[in-house]
mmCIF file as gemmi writes it, N, C-alpha and C atoms, coordinates in Angstrom:
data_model
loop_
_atom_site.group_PDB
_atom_site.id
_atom_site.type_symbol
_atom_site.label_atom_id
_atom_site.label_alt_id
_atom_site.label_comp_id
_atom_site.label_asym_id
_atom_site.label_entity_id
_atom_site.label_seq_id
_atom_site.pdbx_PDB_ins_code
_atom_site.Cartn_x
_atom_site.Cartn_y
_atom_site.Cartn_z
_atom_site.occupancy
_atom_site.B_iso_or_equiv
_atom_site.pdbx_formal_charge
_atom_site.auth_seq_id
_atom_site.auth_asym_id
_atom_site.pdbx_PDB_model_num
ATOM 1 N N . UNK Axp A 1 ? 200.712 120.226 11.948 1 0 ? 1 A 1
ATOM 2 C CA . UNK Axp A 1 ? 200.056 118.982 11.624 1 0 ? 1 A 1
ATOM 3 C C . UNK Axp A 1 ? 201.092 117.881 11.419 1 0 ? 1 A 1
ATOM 4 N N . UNK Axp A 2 ? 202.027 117.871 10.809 1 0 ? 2 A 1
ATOM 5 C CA . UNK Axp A 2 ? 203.52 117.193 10.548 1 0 ? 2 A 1
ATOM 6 C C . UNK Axp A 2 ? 203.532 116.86 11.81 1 0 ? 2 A 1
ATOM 7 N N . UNK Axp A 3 ? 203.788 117.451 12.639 1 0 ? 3 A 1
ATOM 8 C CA . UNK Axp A 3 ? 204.453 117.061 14.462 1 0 ? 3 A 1
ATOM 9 C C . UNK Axp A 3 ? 203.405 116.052 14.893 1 0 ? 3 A 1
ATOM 10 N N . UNK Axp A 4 ? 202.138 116.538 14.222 1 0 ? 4 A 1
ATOM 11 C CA . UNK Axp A 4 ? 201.227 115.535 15.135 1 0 ? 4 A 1
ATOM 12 C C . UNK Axp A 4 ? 201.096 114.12 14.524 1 0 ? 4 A 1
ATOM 13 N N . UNK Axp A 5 ? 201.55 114.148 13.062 1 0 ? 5 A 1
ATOM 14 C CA . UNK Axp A 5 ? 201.19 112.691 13.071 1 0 ? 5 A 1
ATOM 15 C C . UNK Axp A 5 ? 202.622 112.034 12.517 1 0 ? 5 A 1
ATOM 16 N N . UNK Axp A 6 ? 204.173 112.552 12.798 1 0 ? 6 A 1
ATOM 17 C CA . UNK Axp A 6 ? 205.268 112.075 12.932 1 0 ? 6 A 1
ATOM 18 C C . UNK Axp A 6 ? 205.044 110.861 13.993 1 0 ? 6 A 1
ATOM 19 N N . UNK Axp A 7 ? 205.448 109.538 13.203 1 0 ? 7 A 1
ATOM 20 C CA . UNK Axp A 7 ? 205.217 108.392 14.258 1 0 ? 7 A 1
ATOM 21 C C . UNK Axp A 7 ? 204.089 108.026 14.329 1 0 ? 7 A 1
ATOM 22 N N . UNK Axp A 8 ? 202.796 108.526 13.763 1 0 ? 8 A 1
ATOM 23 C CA . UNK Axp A 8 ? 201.943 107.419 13.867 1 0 ? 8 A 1
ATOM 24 C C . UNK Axp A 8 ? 202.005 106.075 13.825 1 0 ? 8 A 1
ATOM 25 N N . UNK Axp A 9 ? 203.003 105.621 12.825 1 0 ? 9 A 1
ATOM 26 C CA . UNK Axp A 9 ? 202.878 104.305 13.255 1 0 ? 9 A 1
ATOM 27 C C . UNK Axp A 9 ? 202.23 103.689 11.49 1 0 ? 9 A 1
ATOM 28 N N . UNK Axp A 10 ? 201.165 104.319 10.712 1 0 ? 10 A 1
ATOM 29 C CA . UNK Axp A 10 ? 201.002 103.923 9.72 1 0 ? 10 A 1
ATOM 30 C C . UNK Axp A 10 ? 200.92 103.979 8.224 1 0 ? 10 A 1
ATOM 31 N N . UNK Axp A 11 ? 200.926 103.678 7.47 1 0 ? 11 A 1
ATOM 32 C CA . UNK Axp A 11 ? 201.541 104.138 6.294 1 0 ? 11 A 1
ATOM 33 C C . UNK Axp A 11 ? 201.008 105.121 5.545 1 0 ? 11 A 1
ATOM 34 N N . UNK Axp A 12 ? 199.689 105.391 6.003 1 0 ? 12 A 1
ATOM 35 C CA . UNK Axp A 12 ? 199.044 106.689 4.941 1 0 ? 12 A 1
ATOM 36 C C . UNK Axp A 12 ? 199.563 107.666 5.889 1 0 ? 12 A 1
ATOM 37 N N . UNK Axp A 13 ? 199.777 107.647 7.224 1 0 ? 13 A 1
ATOM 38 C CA . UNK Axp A 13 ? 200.131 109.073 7.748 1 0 ? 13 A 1
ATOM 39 C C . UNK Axp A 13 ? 201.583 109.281 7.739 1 0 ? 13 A 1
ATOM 40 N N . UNK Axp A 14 ? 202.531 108.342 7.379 1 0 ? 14 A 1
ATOM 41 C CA . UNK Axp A 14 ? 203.704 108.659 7.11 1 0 ? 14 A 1
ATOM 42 C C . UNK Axp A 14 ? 204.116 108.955 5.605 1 0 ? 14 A 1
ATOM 43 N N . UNK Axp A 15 ? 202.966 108.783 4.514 1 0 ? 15 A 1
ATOM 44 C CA . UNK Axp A 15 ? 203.426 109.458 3.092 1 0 ? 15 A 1
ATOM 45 C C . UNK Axp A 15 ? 202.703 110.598 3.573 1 0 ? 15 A 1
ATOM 46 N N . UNK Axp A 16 ? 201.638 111.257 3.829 1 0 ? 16 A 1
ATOM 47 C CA . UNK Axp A 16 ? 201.144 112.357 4.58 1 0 ? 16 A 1
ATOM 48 C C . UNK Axp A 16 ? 202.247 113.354 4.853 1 0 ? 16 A 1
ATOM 49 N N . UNK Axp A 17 ? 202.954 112.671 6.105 1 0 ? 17 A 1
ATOM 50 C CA . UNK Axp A 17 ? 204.097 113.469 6.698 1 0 ? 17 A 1
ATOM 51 C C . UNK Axp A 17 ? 205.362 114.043 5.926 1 0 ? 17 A 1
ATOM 52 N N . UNK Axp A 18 ? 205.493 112.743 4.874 1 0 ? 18 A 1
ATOM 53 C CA . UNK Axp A 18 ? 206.439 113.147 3.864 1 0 ? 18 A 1
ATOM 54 C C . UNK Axp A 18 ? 206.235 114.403 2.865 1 0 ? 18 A 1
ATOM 55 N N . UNK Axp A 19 ? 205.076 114.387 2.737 1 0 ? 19 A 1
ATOM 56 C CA . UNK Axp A 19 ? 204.502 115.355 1.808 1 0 ? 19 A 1
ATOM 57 C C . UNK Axp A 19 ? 204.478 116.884 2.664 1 0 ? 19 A 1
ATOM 58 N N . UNK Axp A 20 ? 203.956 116.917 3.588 1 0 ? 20 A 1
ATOM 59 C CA . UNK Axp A 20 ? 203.793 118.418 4.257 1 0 ? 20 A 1
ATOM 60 C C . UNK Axp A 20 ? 205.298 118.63 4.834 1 0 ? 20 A 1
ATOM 61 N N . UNK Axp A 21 ? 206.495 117.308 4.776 1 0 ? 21 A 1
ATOM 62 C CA . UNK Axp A 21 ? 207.574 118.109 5.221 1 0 ? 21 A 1
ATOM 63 C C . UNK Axp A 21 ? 208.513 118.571 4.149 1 0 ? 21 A 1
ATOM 64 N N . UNK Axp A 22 ? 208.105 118.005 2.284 1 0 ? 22 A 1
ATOM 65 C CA . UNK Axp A 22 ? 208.285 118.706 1.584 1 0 ? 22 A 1
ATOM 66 C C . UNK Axp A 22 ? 207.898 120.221 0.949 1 0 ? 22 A 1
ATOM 67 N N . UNK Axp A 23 ? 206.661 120.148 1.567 1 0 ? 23 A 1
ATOM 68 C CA . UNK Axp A 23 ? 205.772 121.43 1.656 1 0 ? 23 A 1
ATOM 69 C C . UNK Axp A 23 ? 206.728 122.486 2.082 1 0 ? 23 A 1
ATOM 70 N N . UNK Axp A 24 ? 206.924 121.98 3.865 1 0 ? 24 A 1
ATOM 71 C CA . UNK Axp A 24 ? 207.54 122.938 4.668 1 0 ? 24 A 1
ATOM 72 C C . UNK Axp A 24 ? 209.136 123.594 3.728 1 0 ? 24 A 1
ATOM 73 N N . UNK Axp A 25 ? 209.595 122.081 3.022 1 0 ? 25 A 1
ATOM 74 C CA . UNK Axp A 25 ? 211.069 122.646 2.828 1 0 ? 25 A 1
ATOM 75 C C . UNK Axp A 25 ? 210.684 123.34 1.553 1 0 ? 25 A 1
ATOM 76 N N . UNK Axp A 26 ? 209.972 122.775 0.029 1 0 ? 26 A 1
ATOM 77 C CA . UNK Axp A 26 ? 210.845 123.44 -0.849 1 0 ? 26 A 1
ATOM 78 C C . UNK Axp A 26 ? 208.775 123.685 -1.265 1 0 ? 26 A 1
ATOM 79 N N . UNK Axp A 27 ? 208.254 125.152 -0.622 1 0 ? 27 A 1
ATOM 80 C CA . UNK Axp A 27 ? 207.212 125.342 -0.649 1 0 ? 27 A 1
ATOM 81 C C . UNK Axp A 27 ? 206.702 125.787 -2.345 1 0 ? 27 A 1
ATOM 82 N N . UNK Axp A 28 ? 207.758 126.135 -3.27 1 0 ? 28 A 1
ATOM 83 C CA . UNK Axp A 28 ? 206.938 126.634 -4.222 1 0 ? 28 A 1
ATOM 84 C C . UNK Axp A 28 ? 207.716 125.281 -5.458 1 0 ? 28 A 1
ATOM 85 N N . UNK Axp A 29 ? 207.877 124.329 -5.058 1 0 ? 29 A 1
ATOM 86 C CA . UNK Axp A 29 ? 208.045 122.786 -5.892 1 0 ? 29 A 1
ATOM 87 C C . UNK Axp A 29 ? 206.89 122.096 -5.868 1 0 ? 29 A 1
ATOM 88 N N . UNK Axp A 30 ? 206.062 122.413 -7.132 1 0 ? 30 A 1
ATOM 89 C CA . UNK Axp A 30 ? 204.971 121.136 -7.526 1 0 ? 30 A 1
ATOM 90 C C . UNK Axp A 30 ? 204.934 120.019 -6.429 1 0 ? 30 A 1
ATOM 91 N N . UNK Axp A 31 ? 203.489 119.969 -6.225 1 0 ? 31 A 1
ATOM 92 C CA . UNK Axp A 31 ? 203.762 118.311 -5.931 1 0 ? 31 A 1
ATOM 93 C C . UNK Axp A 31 ? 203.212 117.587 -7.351 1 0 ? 31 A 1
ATOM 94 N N . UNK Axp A 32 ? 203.019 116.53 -6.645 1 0 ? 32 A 1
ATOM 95 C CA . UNK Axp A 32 ? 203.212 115.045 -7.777 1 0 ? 32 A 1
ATOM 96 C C . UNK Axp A 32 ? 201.418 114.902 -7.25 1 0 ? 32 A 1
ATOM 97 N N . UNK Axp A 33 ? 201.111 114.23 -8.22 1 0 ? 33 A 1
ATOM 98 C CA . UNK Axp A 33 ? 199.682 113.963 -8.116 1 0 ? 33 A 1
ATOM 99 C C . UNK Axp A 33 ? 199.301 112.914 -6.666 1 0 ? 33 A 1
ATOM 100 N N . UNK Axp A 34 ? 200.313 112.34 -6.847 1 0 ? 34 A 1
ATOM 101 C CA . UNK Axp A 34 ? 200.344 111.438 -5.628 1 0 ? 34 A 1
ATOM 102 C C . UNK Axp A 34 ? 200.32 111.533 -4.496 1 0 ? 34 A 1
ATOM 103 N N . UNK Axp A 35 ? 201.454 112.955 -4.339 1 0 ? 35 A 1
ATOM 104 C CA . UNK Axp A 35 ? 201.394 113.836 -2.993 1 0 ? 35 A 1
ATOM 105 C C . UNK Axp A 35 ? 199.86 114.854 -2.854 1 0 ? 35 A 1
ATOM 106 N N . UNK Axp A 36 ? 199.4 115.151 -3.647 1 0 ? 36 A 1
ATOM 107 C CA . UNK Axp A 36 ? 198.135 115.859 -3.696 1 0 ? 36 A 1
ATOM 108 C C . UNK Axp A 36 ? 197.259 114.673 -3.133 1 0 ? 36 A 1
ATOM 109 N N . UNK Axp A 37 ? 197.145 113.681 -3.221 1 0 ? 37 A 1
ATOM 110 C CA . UNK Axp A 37 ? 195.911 112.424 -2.82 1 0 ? 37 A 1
ATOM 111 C C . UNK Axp A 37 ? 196.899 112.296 -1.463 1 0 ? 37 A 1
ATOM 112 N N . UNK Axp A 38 ? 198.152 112.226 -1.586 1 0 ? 38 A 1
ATOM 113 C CA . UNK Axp A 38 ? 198.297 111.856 0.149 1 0 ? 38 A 1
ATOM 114 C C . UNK Axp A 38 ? 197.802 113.062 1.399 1 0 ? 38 A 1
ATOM 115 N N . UNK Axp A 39 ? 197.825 114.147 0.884 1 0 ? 39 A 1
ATOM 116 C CA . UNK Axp A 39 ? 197.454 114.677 1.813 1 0 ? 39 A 1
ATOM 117 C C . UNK Axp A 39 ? 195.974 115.299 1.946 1 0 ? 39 A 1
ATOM 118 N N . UNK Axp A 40 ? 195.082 114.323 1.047 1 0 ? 40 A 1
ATOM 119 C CA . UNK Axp A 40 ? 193.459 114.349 1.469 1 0 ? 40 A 1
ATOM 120 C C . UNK Axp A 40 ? 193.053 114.667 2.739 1 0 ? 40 A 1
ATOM 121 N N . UNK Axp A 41 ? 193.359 114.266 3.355 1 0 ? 41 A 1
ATOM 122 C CA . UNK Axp A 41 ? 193.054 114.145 5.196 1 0 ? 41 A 1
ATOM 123 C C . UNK Axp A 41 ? 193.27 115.512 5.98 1 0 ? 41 A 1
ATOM 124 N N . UNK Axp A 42 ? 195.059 115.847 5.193 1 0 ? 42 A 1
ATOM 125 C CA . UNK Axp A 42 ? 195.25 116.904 5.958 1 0 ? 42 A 1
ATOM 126 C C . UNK Axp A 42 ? 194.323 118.339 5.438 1 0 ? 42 A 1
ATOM 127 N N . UNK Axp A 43 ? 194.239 118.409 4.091 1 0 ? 43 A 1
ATOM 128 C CA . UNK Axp A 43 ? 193.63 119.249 3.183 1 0 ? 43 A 1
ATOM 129 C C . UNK Axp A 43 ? 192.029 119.502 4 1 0 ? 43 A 1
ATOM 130 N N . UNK Axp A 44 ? 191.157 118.528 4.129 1 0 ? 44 A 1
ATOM 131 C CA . UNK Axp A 44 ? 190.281 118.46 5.063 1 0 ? 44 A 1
ATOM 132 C C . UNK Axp A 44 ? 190.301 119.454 6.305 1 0 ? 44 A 1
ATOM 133 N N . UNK Axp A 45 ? 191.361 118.462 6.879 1 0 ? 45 A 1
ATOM 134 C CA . UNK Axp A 45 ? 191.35 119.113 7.878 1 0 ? 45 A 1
ATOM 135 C C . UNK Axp A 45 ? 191.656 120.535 8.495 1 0 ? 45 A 1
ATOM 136 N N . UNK Axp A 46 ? 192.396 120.983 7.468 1 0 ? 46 A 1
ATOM 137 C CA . UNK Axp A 46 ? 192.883 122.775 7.305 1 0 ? 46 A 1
ATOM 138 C C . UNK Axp A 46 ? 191.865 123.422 6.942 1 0 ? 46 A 1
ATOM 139 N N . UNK Axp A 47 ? 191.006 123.101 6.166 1 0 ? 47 A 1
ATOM 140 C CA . UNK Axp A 47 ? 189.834 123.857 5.238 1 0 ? 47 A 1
ATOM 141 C C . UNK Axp A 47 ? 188.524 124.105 6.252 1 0 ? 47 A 1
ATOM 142 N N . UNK Axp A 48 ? 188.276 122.631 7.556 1 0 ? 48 A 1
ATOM 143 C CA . UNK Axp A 48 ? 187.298 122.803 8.044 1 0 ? 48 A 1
ATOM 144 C C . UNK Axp A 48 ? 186.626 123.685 8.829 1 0 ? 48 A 1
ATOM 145 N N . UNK Axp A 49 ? 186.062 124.76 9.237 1 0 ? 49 A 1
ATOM 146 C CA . UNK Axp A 49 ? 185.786 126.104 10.058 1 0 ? 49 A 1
ATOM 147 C C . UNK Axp A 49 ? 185.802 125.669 11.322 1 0 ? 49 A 1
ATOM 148 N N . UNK Axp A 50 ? 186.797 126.735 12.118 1 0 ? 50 A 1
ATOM 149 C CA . UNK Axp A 50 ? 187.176 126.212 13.199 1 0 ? 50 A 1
ATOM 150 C C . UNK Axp A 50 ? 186.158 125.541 14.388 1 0 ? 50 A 1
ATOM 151 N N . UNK Axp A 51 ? 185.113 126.183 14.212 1 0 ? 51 A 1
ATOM 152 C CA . UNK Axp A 51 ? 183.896 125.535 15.185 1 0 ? 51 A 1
ATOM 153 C C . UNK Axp A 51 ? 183.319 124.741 14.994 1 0 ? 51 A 1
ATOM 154 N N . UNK Axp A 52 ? 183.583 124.255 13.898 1 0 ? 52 A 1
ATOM 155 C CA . UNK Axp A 52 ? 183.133 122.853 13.184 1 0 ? 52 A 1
ATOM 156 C C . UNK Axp A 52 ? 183.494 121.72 13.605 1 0 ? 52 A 1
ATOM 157 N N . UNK Axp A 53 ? 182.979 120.155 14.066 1 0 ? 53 A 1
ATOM 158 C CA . UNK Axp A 53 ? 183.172 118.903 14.124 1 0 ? 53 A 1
ATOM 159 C C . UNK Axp A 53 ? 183.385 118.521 13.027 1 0 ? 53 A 1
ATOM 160 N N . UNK Axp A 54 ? 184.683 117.932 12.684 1 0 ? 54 A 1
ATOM 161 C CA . UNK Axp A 54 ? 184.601 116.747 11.69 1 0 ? 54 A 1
ATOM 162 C C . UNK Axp A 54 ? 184.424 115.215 11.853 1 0 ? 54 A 1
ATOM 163 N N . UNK Axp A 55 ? 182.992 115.028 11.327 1 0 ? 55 A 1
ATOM 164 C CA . UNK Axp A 55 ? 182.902 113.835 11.462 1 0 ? 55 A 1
ATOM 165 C C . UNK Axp A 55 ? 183.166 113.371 10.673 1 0 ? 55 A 1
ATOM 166 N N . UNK Axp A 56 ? 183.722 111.649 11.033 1 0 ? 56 A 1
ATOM 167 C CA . UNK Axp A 56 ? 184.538 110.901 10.144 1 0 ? 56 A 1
ATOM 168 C C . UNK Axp A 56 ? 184.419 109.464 10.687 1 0 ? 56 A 1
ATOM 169 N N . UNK Axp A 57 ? 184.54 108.256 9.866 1 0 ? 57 A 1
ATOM 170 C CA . UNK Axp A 57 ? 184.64 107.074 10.369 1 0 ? 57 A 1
ATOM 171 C C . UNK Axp A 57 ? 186.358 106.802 10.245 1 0 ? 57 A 1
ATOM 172 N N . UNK Axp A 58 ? 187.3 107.53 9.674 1 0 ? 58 A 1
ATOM 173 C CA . UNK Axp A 58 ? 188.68 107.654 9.697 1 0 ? 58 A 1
ATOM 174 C C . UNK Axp A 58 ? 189.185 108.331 10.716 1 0 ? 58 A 1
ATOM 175 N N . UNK Axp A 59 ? 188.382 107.999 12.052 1 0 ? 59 A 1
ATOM 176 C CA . UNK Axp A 59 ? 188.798 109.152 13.041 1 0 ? 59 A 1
ATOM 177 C C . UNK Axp A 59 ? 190.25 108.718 13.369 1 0 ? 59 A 1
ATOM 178 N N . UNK Axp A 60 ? 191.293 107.281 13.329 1 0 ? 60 A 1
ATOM 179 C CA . UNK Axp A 60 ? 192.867 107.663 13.732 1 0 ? 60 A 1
ATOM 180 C C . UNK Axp A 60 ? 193.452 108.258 12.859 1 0 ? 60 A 1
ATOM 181 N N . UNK Axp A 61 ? 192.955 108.548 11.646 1 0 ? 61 A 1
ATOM 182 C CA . UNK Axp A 61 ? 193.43 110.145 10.668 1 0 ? 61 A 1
ATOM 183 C C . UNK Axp A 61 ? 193.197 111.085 11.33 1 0 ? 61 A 1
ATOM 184 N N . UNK Axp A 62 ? 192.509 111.578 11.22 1 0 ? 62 A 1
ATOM 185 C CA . UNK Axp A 62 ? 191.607 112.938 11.581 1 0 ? 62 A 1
ATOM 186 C C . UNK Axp A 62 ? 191.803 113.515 13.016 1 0 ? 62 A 1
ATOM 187 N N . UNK Axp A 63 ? 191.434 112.439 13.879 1 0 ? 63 A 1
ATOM 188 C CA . UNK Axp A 63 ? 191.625 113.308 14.875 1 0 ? 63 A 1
ATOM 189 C C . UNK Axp A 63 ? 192.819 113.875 15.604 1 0 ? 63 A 1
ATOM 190 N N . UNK Axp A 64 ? 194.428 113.027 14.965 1 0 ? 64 A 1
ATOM 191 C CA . UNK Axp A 64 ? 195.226 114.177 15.519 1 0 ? 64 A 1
ATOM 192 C C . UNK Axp A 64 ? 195.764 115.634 14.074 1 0 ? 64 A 1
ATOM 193 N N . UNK Axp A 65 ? 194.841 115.612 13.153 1 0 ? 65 A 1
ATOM 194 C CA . UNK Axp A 65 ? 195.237 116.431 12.708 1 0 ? 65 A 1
ATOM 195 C C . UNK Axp A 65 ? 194.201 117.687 13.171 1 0 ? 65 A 1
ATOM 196 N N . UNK Axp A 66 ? 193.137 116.727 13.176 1 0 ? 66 A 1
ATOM 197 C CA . UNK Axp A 66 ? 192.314 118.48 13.679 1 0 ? 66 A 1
ATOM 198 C C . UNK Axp A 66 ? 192.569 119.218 15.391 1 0 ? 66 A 1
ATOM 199 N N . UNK Axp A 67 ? 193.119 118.038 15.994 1 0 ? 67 A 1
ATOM 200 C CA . UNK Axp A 67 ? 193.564 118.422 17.314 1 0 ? 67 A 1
ATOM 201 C C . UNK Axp A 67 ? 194.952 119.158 17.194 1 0 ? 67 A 1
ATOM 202 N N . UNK Axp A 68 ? 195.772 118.964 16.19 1 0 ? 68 A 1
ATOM 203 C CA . UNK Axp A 68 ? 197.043 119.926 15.807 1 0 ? 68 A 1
ATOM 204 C C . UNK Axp A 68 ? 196.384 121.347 14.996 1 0 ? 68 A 1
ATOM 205 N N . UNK Axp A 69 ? 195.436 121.406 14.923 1 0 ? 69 A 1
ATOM 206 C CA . UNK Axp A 69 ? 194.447 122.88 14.54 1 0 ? 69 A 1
ATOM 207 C C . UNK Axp A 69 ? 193.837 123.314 15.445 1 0 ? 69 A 1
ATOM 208 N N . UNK Axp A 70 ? 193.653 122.656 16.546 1 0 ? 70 A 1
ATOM 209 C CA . UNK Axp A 70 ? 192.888 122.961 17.563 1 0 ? 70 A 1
ATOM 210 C C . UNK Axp A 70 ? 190.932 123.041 17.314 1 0 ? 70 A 1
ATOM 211 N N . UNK Axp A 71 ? 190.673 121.784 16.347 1 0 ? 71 A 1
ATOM 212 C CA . UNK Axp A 71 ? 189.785 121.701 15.591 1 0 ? 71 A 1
ATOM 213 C C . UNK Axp A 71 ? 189.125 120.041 16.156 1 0 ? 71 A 1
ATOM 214 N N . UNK Axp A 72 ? 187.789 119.609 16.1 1 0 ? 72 A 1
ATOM 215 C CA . UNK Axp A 72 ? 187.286 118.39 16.822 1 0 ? 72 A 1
ATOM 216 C C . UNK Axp A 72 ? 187.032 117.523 15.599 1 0 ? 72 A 1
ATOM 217 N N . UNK Axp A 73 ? 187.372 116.333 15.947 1 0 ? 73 A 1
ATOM 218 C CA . UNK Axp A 73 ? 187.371 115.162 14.658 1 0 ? 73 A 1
ATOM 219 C C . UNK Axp A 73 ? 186.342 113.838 15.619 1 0 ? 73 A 1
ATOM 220 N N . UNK Axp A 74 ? 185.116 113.835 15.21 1 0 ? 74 A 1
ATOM 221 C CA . UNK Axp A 74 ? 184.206 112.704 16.226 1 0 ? 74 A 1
ATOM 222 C C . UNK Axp A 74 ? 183.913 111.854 14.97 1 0 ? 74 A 1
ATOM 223 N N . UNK Axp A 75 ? 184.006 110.268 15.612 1 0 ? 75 A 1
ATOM 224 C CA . UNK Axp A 75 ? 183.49 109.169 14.681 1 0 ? 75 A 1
ATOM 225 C C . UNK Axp A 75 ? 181.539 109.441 15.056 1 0 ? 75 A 1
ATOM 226 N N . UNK Axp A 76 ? 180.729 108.645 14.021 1 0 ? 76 A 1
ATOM 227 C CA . UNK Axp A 76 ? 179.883 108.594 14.337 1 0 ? 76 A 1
ATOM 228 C C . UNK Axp A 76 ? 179.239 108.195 15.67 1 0 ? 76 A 1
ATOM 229 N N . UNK Axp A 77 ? 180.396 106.735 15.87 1 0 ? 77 A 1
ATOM 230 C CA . UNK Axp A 77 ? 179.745 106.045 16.975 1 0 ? 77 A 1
ATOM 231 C C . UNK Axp A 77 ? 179.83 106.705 18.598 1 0 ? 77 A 1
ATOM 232 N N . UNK Axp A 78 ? 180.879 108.08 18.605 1 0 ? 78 A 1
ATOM 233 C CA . UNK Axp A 78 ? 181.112 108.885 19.242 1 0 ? 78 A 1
ATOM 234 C C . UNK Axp A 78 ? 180.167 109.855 19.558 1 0 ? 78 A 1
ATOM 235 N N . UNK Axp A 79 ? 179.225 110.521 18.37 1 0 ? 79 A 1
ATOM 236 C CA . UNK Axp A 79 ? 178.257 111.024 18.657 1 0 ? 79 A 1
ATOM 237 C C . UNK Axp A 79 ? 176.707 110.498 18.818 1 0 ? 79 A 1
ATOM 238 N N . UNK Axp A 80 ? 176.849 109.337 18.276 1 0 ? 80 A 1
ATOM 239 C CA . UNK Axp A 80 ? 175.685 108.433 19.282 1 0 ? 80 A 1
ATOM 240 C C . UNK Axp A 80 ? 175.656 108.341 20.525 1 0 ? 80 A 1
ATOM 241 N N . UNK Axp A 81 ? 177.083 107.765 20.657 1 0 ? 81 A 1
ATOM 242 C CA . UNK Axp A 81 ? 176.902 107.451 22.213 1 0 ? 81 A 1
ATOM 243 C C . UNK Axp A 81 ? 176.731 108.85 23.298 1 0 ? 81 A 1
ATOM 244 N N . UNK Axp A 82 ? 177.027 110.168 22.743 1 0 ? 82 A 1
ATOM 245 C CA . UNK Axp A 82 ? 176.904 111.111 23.417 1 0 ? 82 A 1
ATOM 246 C C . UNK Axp A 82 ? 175.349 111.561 23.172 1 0 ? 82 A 1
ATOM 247 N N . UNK Axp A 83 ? 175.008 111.369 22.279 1 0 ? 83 A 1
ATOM 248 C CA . UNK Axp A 83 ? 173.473 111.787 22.344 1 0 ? 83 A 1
ATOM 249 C C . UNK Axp A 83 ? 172.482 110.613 23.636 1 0 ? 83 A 1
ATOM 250 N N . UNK Axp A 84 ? 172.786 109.677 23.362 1 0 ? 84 A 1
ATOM 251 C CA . UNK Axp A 84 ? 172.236 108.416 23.992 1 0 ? 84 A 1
ATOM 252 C C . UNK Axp A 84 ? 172.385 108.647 25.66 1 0 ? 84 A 1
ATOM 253 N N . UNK Axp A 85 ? 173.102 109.777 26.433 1 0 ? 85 A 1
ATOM 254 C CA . UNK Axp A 85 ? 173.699 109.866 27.5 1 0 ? 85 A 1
ATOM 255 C C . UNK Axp A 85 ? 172.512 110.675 28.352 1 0 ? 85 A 1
C-alpha cells in the first residue's frame, strides 16, 4: 500500500505513507494518536473483504490503496453511471 500511494502528490497520503513506512521499519513502536487517524483510509482498506466494493466519495484515497490489495474502491457517481448503462 506504501508503494502505491508514494508520490501521490497530496498531503493526507503522504502523512499516510509516513506512517506505514514507520510501521514497516520499527513495527513494534507505538504509534502516536496522530499516526493512528492518518492511516484511517489505509486501515479501511486492509479490513475490507476481498470481494467487497468500497464505496467512497474519497475515491483518490481509496482507490489506489484497495487496488494495491487487489480490492475495488467505486465513487457513488461510478456506480450510477454503471447501473444507468
Amino acid at each position: 500500500m506504501r508503494d502505491a500511494i508514494k508520490g501521490a502528490g497530496n498531503r493526507e497520503s503522504d502523512k499516510r505513507s509516513r506512517v506505514l513506512r514507520q510501521l514497516i521499519k520499527k513495527p513494534k513502536e507505538p504509534l502516536a494518536e496522530s499516526g493512528c487517524r492518518d492511516l484511517g483510509d489505509a486501515v479501511f482498506a486492509f479490513f475490507a473483504p476481498k470481494d467487497a466494493t468500497i464505496v467512497t466519495t474519497n475515491i483518490r484515497d481509496h482507490r489506489p490503496l484497495a487496488a494495491a490489495l487487489g480490492k475495488t474502491a467505486l465513487s457513488p457517481k461510478e456506480i450510477l453511471a454503471e447501473k444507468s448503462k
